[in-house]
N, C-alpha and C positions, 0 to 999 in steps of 0.2 A: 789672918796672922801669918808673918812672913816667915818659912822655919831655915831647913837647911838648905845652902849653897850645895848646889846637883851639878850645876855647867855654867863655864865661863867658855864666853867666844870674845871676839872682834871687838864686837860691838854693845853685848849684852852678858846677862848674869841672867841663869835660870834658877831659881829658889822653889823646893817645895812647898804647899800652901794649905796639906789636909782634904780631905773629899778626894781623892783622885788627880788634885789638882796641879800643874805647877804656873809660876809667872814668870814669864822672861820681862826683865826688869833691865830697859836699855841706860845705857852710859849717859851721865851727866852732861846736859849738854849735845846730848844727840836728837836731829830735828824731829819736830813733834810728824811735820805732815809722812818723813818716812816711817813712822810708825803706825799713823793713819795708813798708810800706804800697803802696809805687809797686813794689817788686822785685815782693812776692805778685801785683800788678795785673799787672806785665810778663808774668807766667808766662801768667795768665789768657787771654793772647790769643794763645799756644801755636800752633801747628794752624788758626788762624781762618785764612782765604782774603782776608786782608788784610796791606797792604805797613806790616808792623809792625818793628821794630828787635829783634832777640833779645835777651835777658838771659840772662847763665848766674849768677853769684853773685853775692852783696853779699860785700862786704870794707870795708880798715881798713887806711888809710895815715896814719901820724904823727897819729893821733888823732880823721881824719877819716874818715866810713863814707862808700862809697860801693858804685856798683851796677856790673859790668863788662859793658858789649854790645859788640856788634858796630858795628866804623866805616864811618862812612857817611860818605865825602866829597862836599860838596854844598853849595847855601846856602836857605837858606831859601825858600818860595813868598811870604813878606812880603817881603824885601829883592828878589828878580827883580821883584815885583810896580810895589815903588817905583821900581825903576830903570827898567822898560821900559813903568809908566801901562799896559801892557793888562789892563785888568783887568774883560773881558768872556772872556780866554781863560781867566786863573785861578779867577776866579768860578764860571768854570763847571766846572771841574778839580776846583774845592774841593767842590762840590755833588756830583757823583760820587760821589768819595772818600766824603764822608761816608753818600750813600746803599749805597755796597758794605758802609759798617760798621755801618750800622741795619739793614740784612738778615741780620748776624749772630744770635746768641742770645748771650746773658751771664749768665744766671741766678745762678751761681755769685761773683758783686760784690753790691754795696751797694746797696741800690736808691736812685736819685735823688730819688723824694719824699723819703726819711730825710732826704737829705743836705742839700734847701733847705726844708726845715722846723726842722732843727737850725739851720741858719744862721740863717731869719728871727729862730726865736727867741734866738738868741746876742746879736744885735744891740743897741746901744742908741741907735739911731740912730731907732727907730721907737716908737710909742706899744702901749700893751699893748693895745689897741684894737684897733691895726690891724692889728698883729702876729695878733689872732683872726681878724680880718675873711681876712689875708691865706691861712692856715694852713686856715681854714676854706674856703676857694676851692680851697687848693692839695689837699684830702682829697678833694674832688668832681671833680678833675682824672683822667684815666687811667693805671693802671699800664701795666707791658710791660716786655718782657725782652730789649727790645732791646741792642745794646750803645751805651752812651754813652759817649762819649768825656770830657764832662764838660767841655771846654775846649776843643773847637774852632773852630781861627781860621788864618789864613796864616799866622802867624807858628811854625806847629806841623805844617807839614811842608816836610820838606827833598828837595829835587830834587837827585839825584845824575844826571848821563847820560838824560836825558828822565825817570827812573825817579821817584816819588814814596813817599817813606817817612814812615808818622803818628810822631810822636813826643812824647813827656810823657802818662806814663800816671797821675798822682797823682790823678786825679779820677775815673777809668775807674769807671762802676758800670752798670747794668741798670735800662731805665726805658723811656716811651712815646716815639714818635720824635718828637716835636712838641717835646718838653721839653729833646732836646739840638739840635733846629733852632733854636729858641727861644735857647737860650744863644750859638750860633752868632753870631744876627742882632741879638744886645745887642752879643759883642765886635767886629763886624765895622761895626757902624752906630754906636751907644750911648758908646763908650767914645769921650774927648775926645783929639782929637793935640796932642800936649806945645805948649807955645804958645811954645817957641823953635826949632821944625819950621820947615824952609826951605818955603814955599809950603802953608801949611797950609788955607788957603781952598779950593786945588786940591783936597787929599788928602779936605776934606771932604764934598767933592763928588763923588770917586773911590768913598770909602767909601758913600754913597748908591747910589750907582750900583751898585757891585757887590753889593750885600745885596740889590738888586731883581732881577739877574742868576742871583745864587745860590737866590732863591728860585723864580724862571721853573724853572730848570732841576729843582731840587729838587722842584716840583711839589705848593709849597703854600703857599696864602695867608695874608695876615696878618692877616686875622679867623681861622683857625681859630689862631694862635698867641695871641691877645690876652691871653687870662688868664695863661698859661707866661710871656708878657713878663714880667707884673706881676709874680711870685711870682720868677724868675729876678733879675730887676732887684734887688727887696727882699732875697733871700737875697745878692747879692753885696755887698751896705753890710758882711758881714762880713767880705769879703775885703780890705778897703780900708785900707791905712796912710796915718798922720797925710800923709803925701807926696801920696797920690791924692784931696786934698782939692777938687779942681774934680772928679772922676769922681763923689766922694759928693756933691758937691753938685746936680750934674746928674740923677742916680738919684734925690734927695730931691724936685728941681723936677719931675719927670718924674712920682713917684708922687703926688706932691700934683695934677698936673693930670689924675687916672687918679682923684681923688676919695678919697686917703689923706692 
């Protein structure tokens, strides 16, 4: 039985369900196989020694599919982040976390070249040039099996009782650990705060701060990430709706000053 509305995002509505239960319940209309897509990734991370959310089945209410985990009451490490400005403690929490999950294995996902090499080339945002130029960098980059998360940022883990749990697995693939640091310190640095954000000059300057925080701790610099920016950067011009028009504009400024 479906009870209370818990979390809306993007794409989905998470409803309480009783037993410990909740359903993320995706948007009308949204494709079945990317729901296949994130349930198969959930399984994937089974057994890993990582503070992951269980899935047990996809299902189908009044038309809509969704996936049923386990409830996790809690609020996000973005929103404690914004509220309480420390963000040399979470920085460095986030940095952690994502090192316990690159010491995994993942073999068994997508590998992350595939994923921003399809995207570069999806795009029409870039020139068929550069698109080589970029593609061509990203082939001389390193594989590995580490597990990526694909989209890690604060706003993708939730703090219940001190406890930290990763969450959104639709990007989850197997790849070098530079390449999901990389993706990391684009959405943490890179991405613009909405420009009707109360104190947005602050947050911009909070977000600097923690990405050089996250990186100290992480335990790697930002020349050995330089190229993984570029290709990271450029692969996400695919992810962008007509809405995130100052984000692609700023990836377009950015890669043109990077000589594209």
């Amino acid at each position: 039985m479906i009870g209370k509305l818990i979390g809306i995002g993007n794409t989905a509505e998470v409803f309480a369900v009783g037993d410990g239960k909740v359903v993320k319940l995706f948007n009308f209309g949204y494709p079945l196989d990317n729901v296949c897509k994130e349930f198969d990734n959930s399984k994937l991370l089974h057994g890993l020694n990582i503070p992951t959310v269980k899935s047990y089945e996809m299902v189908t209410y009044e038309g809509r599919n969704g996936i049923l985990y386990d409830r996790i009451d809690g609020m996000s490490m973005l929103d404690i982040l914004l509220n309480t400005e420390d963000f040399e403690k979470y920085a460095n929490t986030l940095a952690r976390l994502h090192k316990q999950m690159l010491a995994c294995k993942l073999r068994g996902a997508v590998s992350l070249k595939s994923i921003l090499k399809r995207n570069i080339e999806y795009t029409d945002h870039l020139s068929m040039p550069n698109k080589s130029k970029l593609i061509n960098m990203l082939d001389t980059l390193p594989d590995g099996d580490c597990f990526c998360h694909g989209d890690f940022h604060f706003g993708n883990v939730i703090i219940e009782q001190e406890q930290n749990y990763i969450i959104d697995y639709m990007n989850v693939c197997h790849g070098h650990e530079y390449g999901d640091i990389a993706r990391t310190v684009y959405l943490i640095e890179m991405t613009p705060v909405p420009a009707q954000t109360h104190n947005a000059e602050r947050i911009l300057v909070m977000k600097k701060q923690a990405t050089e925080i996250y990186l100290q701790e992480i335990g790697v610099n930002r020349e050995c990430l330089s190229e993984w920016l570029l290709v990271i950067a450029a692969a996400r011009l695919s992810e962008l709706s007509y809405e995130q028009a100052d984000e692609k504009n700023s990836v377009l400024e950015y890669l043109t000053k990077q000589g594209l």
